[in-house]
Residue, then its C-alpha position, 0 to 999 in steps of 0.5 A: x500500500x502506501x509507503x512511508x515516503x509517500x505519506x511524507x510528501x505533503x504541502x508544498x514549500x520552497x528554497x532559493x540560495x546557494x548550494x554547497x557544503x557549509x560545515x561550520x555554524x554561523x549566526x546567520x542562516x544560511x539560504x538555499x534557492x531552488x529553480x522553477x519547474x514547468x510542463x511543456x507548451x506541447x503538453x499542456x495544448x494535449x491535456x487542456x491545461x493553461x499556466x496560472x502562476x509561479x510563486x516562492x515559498x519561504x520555510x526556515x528550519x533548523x537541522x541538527x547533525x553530530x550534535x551541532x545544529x544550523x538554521x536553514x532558510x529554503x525557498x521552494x518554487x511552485x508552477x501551477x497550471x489550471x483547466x476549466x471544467x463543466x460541473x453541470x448545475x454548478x457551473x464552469x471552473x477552474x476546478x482540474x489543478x496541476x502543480x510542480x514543485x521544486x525544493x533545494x538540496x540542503x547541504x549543512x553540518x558535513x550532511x544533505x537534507x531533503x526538505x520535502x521528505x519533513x512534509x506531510x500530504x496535506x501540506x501538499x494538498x494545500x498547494x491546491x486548495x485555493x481552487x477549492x472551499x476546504x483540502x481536508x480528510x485526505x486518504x490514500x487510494x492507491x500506488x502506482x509507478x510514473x516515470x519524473x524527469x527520466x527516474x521511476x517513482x511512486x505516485x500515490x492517489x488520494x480522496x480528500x473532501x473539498x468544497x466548489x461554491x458552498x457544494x461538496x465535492x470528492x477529490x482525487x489528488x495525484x502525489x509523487x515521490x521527491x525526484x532529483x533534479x540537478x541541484x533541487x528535489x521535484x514533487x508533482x501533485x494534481x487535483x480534480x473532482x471525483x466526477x471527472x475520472x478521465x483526468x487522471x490520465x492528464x495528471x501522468x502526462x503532465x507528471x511525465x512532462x515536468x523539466x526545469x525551467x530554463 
């Protein structure tokens, strides 16, 4: 079933600074900065997704190796994407949401660290909630292999309740394990309402799609 890795991929947070050893502790943190990871135009005119937006998010944390611990600032690099569904009664929206996310490698105290590997998957599930009323009760489905940036890994499928207008709805929300990507770690997660299964096959394309941004 689920693996223990794939539980801990969630919320979505970011790093932008220097990579490289730093083995000595300073008063100031030190700062690491991931690039940008985007979907192909080609794609994205395939699955019927269009680009919403880039943004930077900040995390500070401290690690600890060998009984010394520094103050690490990381920012992740999130692009998200957006398709415009019919739901009927209730409308169209933006309601079939696709992201990437890009985390710095951290490399403190002689050590390297995987700040995506410290989240949990309703972290991640909140990179998309905006799109949503409420991200909450997220369960696990089901495993299955994706193949990010040339490397096999594991995507796991979840259900979470939502909301669209004051309307519940069921999600189904796509996860995968970190994969390296030059100098960051990248994580793709999409989302879509339950009433439209046939977008999962878009999720792994665009999964299978992901390079780095310039």
């Amino acid at each position: 079933m689920t693996s223990r890795r794939a539980y801990l991929l969630g919320g979505l947070a970011g790093i932008v600074g220097t990579a490289g050893c730093l083995d000595f502790i300073r008063d100031e943190p030190a700062e690491f900065e991931a690039g940008y990871s985007r979907v192909d135009d080609g794609t994205l005119s395939e699955t019927g997704y269009a680009f919403e937006e880039q943004r930077e998010e900040v995390v500070e944390r401290e690690y600890e190796a060998a009984g010394q611990s520094r103050d690490v600032i990381a920012r992740n690099k999130i692009t998200n994407y957006t398709r415009e569904i019919d739901l009927g009664d209730l409308g169209e929206f933006e309601g079939a949401v696709f992201a990437s996310l890009t985390s710095p490698q951290v490399r403190v105290l002689g050590q390297e660290f995987n700040p995506i590997e410290e989240m949990e998957p309703i972290e991640i599930a909140r990179m998309i909630q905006n799109q949503y009323d409420e991200v909450e009760n997220l369960r696990p489905e089901e495993e299955s292999d994706v193949i990010v940036y040339d490397e096999t890994t594991t995507q796991t499928t979840f259900r979470a309740d939502a909301g669209i207008e004051g309307s519940p709805v069921e999600l189904f929300i796509h996860v995968t394990e970190p994969v390296e990507m030059g100098e960051d770690f990248v994580v793709a997660v999409g989302g879509y309402p339950e009433l439209l299964p046939d977008q999962e096959g878009n999720i792994l394309t665009m999964m299978e799609a992901i390079e780095p941004d310039g």
